[in-house]
C-alpha positions in Angstrom: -9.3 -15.4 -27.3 -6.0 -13.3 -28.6 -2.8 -14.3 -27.1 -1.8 -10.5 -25.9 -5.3 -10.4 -24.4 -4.5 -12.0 -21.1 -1.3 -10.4 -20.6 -2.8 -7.1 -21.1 -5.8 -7.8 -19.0 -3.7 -8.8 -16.1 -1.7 -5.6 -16.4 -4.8 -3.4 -16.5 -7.1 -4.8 -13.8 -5.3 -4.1 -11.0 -5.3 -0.3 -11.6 -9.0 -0.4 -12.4 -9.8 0.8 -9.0 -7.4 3.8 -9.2 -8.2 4.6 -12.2 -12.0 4.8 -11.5 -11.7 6.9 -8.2 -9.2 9.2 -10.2 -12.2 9.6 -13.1 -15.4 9.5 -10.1 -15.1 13.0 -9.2 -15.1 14.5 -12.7 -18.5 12.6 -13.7 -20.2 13.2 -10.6 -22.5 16.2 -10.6 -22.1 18.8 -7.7 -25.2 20.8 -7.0 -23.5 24.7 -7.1 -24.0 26.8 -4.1 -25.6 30.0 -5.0 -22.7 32.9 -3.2 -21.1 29.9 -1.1 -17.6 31.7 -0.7 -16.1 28.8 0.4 -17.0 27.0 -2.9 -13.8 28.3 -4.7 -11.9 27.8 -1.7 -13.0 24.0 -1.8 -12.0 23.6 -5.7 -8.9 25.0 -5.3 -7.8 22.9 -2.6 -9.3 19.5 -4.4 -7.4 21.2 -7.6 -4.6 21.4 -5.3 -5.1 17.9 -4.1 -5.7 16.6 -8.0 -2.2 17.9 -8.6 0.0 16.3 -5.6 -1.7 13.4 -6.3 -0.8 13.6 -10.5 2.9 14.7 -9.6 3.1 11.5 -7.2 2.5 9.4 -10.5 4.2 11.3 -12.5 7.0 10.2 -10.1 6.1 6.4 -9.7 5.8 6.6 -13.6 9.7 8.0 -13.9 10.8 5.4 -11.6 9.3 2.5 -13.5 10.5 4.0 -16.7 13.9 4.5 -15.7 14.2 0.5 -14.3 12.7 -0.1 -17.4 15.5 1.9 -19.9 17.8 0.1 -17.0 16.7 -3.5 -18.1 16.2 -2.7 -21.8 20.3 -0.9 -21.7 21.7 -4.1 -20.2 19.7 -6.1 -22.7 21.5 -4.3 -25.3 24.7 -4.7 -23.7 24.4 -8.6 -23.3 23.4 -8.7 -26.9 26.2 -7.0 -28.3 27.9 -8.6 -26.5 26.7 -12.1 -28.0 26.9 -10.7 -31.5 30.9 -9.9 -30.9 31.0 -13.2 -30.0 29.1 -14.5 -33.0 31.1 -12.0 -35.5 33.9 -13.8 -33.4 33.4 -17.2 -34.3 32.3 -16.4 -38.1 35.8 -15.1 -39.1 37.7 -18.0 -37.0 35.4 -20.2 -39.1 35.7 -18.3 -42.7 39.5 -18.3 -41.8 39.6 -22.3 -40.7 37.1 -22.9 -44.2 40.0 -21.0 -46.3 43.0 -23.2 -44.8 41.2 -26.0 -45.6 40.4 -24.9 -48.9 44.2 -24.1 -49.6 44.7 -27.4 -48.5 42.7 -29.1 -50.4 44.0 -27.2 -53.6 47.5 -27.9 -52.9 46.5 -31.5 -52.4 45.0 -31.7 -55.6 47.8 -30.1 -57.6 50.7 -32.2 -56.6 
């Protein structure tokens, strides 16, 4: 079985449920009432419904994206940081490797 399987399995499943009562409705057949007045009244309030419920995960979507920029910005941060560190300790190293090698050159020529 693939590696990322799993992973994305255990992300999926436990929005199965939501996901199927969200999708029940539009595969379900209603049986039209001939001059029912109250039949538009009824889909505009389920419309109505449909879109609270959409705007509350719309909401509970930009809340998990914005911990998520969060965590990926102070990632970035922490690993700019380590590269500084890294450029850092190249140059002390390229500067320590030259003195040396000036060393040795002078020690060579007397």
């Amino acid at each position: 079985m693939a590696g990322w399987l799993i992973p994305a399995l255990k992300a999926v499943l436990p929005h199965v449920g939501d996901i199927v009562a969200a999708a029940k409705p539009v595969f379900t057949k209603k049986k039209p009432e001939a001059g029912a007045p109250g039949g538009e009244a009824q889909q505009i309030a389920e419309l109505q419904a449909a879109v609270s419920q959409n705007a509350e995960h719309v909401r509970e979507l930009a809340a998990q994206l914005q911990s998520t920029v969060t965590a990926i910005e102070k990632g970035a941060e922490i690993a700019e940081s380590r590269l500084r560190r890294a450029v850092l300790f190249c140059a002390v190293a390229v500067a320590l490797s030259l003195f040396a090698l000036g060393v040795a050159v002078i020690g060579l020529l007397r």
